[in-house]
C-alpha positions as CSV (number, residue, x, y, z in Angstrom):
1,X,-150.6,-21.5,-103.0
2,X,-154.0,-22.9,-102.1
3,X,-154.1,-25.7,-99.8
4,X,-154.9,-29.3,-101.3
5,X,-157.9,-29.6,-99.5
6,X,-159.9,-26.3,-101.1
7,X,-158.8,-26.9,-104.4
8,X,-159.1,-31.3,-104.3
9,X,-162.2,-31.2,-101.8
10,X,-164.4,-28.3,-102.5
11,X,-167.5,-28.1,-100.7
12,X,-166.8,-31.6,-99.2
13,X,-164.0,-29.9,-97.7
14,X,-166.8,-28.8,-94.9
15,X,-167.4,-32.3,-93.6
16,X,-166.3,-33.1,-90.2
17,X,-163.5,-36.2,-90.2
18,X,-164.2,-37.8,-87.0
19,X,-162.0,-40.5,-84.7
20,X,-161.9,-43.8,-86.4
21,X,-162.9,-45.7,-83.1
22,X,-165.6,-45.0,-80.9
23,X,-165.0,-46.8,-77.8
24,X,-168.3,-47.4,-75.7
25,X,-168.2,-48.2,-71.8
26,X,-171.0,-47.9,-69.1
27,X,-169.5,-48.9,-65.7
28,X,-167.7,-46.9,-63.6
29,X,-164.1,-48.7,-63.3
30,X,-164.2,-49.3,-67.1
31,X,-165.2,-45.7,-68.2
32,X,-162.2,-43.9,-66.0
33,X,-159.9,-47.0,-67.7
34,X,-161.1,-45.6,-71.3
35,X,-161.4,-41.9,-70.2
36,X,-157.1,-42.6,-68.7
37,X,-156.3,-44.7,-72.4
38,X,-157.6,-42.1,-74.1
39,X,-155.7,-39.4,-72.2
40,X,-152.3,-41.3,-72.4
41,X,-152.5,-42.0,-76.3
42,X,-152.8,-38.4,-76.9
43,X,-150.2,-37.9,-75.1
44,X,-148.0,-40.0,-77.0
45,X,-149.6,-39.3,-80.8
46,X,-150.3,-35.6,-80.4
47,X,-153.8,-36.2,-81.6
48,X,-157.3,-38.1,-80.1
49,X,-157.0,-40.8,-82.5
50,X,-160.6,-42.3,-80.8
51,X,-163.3,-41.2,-78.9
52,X,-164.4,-42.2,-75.9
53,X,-168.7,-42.4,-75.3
54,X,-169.7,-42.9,-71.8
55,X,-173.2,-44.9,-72.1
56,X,-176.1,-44.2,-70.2
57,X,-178.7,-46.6,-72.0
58,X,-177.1,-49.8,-71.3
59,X,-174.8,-48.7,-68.2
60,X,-177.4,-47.4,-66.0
61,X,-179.1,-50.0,-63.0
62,X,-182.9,-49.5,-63.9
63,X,-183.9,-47.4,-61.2
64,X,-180.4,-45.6,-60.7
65,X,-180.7,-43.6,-64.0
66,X,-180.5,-40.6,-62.4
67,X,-177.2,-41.3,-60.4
68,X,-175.7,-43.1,-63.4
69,X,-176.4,-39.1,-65.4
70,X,-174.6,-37.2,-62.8
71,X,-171.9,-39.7,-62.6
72,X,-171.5,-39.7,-66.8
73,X,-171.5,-35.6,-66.5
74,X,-168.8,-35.9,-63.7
75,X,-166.8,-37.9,-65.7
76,X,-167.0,-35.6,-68.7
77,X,-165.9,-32.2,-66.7
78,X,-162.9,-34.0,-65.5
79,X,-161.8,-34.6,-69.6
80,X,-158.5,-33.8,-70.3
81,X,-157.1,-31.4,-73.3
82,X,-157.6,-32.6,-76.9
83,X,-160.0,-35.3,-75.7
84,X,-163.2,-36.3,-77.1
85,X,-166.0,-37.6,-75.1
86,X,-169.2,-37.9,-75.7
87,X,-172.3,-39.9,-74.1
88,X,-175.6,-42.0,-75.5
89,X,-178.1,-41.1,-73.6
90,X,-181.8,-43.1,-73.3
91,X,-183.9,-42.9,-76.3
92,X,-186.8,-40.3,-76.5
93,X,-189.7,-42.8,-76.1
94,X,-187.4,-42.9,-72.6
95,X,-188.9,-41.9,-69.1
96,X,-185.3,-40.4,-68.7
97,X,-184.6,-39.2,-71.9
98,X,-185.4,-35.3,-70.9
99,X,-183.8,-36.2,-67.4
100,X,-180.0,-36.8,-69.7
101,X,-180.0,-34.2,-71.4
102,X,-180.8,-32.0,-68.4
103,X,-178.3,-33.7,-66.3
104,X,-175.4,-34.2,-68.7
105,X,-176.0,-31.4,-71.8
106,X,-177.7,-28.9,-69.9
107,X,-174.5,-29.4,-67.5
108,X,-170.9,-30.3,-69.6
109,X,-172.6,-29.6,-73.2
110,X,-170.2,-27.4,-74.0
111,X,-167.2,-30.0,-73.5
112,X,-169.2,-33.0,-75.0
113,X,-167.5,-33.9,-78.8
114,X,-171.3,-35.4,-79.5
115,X,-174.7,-36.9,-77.9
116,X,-175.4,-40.3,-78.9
117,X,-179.0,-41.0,-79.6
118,X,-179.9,-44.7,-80.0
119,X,-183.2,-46.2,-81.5
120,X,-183.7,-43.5,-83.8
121,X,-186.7,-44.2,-86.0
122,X,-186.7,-41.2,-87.7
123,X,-186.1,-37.6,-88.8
124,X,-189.0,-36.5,-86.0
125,X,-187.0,-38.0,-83.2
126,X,-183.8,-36.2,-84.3
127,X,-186.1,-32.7,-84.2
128,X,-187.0,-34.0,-80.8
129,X,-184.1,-34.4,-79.6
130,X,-182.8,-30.9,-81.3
131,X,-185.7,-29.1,-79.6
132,X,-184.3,-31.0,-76.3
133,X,-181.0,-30.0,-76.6
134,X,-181.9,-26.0,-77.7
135,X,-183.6,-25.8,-74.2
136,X,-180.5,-26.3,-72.6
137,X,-178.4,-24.0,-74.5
138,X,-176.9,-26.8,-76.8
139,X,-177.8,-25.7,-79.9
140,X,-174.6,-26.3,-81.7
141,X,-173.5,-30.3,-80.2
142,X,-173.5,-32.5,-83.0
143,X,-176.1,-35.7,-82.7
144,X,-174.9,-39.4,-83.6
145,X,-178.0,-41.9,-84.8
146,X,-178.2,-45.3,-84.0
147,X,-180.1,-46.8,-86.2
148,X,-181.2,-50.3,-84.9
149,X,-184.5,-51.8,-86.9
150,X,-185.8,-52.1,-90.7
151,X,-188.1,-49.1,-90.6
152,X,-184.8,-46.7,-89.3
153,X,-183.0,-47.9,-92.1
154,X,-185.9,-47.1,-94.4
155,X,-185.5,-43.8,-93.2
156,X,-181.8,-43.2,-93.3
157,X,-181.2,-41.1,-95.9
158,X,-183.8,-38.7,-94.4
159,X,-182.2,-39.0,-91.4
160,X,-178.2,-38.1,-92.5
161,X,-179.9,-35.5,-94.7
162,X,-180.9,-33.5,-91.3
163,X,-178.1,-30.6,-90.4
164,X,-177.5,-31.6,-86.9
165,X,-176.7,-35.3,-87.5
166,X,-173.1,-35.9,-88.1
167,X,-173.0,-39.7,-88.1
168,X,-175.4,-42.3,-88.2
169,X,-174.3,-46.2,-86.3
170,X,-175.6,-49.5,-87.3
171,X,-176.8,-51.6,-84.2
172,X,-176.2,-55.1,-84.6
173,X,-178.2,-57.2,-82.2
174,X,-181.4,-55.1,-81.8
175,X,-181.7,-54.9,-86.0
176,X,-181.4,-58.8,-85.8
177,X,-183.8,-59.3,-83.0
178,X,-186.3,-56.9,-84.9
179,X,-187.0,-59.5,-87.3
180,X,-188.7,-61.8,-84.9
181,X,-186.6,-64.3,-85.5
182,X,-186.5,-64.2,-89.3
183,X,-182.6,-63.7,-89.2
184,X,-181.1,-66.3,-87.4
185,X,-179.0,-66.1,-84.4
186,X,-175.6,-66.7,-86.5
187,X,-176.3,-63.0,-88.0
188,X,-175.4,-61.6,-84.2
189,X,-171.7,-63.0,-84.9
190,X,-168.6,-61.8,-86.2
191,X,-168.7,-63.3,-89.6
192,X,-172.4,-63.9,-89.7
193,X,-173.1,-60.3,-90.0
194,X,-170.9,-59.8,-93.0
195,X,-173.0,-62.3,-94.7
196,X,-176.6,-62.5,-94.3
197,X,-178.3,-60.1,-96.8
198,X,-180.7,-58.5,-95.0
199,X,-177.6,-57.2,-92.2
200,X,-175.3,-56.2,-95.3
201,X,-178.2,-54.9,-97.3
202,X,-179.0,-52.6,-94.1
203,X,-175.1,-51.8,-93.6
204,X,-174.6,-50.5,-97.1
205,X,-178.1,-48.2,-96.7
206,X,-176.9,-46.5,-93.7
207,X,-172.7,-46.4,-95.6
208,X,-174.5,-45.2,-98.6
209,X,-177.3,-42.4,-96.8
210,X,-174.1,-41.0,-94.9
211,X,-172.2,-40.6,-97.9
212,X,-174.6,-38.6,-99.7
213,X,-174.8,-36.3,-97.0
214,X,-171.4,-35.6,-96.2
215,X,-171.8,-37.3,-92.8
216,X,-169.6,-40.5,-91.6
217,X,-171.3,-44.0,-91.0
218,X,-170.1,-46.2,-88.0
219,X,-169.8,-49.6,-87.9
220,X,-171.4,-51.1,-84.9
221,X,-170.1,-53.9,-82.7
222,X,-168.1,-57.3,-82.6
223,X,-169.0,-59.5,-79.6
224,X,-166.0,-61.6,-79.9
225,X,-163.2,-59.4,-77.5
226,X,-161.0,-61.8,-77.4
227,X,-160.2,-62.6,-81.0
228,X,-158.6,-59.2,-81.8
229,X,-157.0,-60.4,-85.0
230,X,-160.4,-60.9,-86.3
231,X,-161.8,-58.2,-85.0
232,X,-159.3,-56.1,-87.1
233,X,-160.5,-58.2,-89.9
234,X,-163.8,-57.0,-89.5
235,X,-162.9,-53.5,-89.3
236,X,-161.1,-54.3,-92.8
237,X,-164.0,-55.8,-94.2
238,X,-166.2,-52.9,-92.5
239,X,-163.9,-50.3,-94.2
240,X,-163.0,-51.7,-97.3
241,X,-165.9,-53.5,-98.9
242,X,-168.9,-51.6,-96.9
243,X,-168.0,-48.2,-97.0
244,X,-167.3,-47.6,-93.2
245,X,-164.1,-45.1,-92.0
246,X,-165.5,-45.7,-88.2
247,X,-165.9,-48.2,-86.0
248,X,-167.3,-48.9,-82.2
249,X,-165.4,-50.8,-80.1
250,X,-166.8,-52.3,-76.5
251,X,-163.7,-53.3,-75.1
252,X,-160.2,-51.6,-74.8
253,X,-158.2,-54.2,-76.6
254,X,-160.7,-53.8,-79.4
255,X,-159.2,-49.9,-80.0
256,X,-155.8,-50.5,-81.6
257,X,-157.1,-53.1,-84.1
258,X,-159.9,-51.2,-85.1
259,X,-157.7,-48.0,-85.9
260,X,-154.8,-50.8,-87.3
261,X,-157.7,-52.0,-90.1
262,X,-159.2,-48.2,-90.7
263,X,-155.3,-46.6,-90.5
264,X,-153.5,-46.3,-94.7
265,X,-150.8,-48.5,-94.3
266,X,-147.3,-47.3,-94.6
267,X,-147.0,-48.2,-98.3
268,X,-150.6,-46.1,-99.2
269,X,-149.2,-43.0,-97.5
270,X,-146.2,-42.8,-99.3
271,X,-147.6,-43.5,-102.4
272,X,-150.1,-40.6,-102.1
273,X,-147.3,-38.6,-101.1
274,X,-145.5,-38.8,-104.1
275,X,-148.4,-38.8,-106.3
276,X,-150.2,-35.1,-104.2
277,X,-146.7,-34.0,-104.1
278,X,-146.6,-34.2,-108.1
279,X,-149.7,-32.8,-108.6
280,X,-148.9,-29.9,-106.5
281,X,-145.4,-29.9,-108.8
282,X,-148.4,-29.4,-112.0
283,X,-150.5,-27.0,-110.5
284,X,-153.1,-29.9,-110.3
285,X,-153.1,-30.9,-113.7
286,X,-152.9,-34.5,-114.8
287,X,-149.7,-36.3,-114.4
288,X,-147.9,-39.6,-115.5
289,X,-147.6,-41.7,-112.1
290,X,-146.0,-44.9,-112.5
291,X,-147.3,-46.1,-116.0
292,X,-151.0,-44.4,-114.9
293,X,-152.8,-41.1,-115.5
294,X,-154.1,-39.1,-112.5
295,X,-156.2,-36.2,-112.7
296,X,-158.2,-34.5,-110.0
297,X,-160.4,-37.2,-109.3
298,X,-157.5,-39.4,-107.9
299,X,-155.7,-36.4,-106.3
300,X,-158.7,-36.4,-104.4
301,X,-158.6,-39.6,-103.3
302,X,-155.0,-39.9,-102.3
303,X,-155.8,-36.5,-100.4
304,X,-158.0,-38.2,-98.3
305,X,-155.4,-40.8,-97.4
306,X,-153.4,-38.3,-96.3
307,X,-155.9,-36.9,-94.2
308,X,-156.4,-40.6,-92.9
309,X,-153.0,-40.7,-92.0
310,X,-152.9,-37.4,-90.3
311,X,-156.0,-37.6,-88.1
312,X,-154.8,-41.2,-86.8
313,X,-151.2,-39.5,-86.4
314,X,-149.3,-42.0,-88.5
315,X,-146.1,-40.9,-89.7
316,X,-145.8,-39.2,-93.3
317,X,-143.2,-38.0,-95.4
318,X,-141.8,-34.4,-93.7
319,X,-142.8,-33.3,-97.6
320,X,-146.5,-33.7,-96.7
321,X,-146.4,-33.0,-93.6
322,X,-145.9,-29.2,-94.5
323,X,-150.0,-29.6,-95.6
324,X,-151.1,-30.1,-91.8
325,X,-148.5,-26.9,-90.6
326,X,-151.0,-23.8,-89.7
327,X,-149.5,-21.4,-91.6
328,X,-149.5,-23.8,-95.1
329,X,-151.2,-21.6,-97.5
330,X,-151.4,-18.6,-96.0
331,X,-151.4,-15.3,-98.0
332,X,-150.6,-16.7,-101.1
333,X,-153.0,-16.8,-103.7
334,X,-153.7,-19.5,-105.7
């Protein structure tokens, strides 16, 4: 029996399904409160349901750039099983761009889930920063774009396209200050930015450049901290309408929300339960499912729900749950 995701997924079956939320802190007290969140919800779900990036572009003190690096690379050896943490480091045009990825790569690479490279402008700066990380032995960690002005969006399908790129961020505020004041300062805000053209327009180029190239688009930030039932809104609207499965958040009450809004509801996973389960039952040929016809082209989609659920450990009937087992599939042929 061949496992849903070979036979429903083929060669998409390759891409990497990341964290739903990436949480984003730069001072000391708040990134050992993330680092200890994130430790405590895998202990309860069995699974890192976010990620945690420690930031070296906006946490550093200018002048204490240096200290700030050894602190994010002490941070990161101290990570706990399961976890995923990763750090953004300065930009390449940065004076201590070669310094981070000495400090922090070159030192905890190997237990870093991603580097986070913001103000990427285009495919050159990613094969800089490849070339960067090859010199200190890094020549497999992933690399997460931020893409923050009109000409990096112009460039973001050459940018998912490149092998070492697994996921490409929009940045809010810089994109709208790009335009000289062209977009006005209600585009920075939480529903502003779902509605101003040029910010949507730019949002759906990134969605639609990751999803040609296998790779996952992330949703940058909401402001607002303290309205948390919008801010799950937005992660809705993010998900739903602009093609985004991930989302940063920039304050720990932001995290459940997020992964509430990007998280199939209780009523999706059993419904592509039933309906996997009966395509299983037909050896994946269409099937009748509640007055509709399903073929492989919805299998696949309510495969993916499943996955959904799985990766944010939301419970699922103990029928599908047999898919995520180890030993599902194994030696027996299709």
């Amino acid at each position: 029996m061949r496992h849903p995701r070979d036979v429903l997924l083929g060669a998409q079956a390759a891409r990497v399904r990341l964290p739903v939320c990436d949480h984003y802190s730069g001072v000391l007290a708040r990134m050992e409160k993330s680092l200890l969140l994130q430790s405590q919800m895998i202990k309860a779900l069995g699974a890192c349901v976010f990620d945690v990036t420690l930031d070296c572009e906006d946490g550093a003190s200018v002048g204490a750039e240096r200290d700030h690096a050894l602190l994010v690379s002490e941070l990161i050896a101290k990570r706990g099983p399961l976890a995923r943490v990763a750090a953004r480091i300065h930009a390449v045009d940065h004076s201590h761009f070669e310094e981070d990825v000495e400090l922090i790569v070159g030192s905890v690479g190997s237990l870093m889930s991603h580097v986070m490279i913001p103000k990427v402008e285009s495919v050159q700066d990613i094969q800089t920063v490849v070339q960067a990380l090859d010199r200190v032995g890094a020549h497999q960690l992933p690399i997460h774009a931020l893409i923050e002005s009109p000409q990096a969006v112009h460039q973001a399908f050459d940018i998912a396209a490149h092998p070492r790129v697994e996921s490409l961020s929009f940045g809010l505020m810089d994109f709208v200050s790009s335009h000289a004041g062209a977009i006005p300062e209600w585009g920075m805000t939480m529903s502003g930015q779902f509605k101003h053209p040029l910010i949507v327009r730019a949002k759906m180029e990134i969605a639609s450049a990751c999803h040609a190239h296998g790779k996952t688009p992330a949703h940058g930030v909401v402001t607002e901290i303290n309205d948390l039932a919008s801010i799950e809104q937005s992660a809705a609207e993010a998900h739903e309408r602009l093609g985004y499965p991930r989302m940063w958040s920039i304050h720990p009450s932001q995290i459940e929300p997020i992964i509430a809004a990007m998280t199939p509801s209780q009523d999706a996973i059993q419904e592509a339960s039933a309906i996997v389960l009966a395509a299983l039952e037909a050896d994946w040929g269409p099937i009748r499912f509640e007055g509709r016809l399903h073929d492989r082209a919805s299998f696949r989609y309510y495969w993916q729900v499943l996955e959904r659920a799985h990766d944010t450990a939301r419970p699922m009937p103990p029928q599908s749950q047999i898919f995520f087992e180890p030993e599902f599939g194994q030696g027996v042929s299709a």
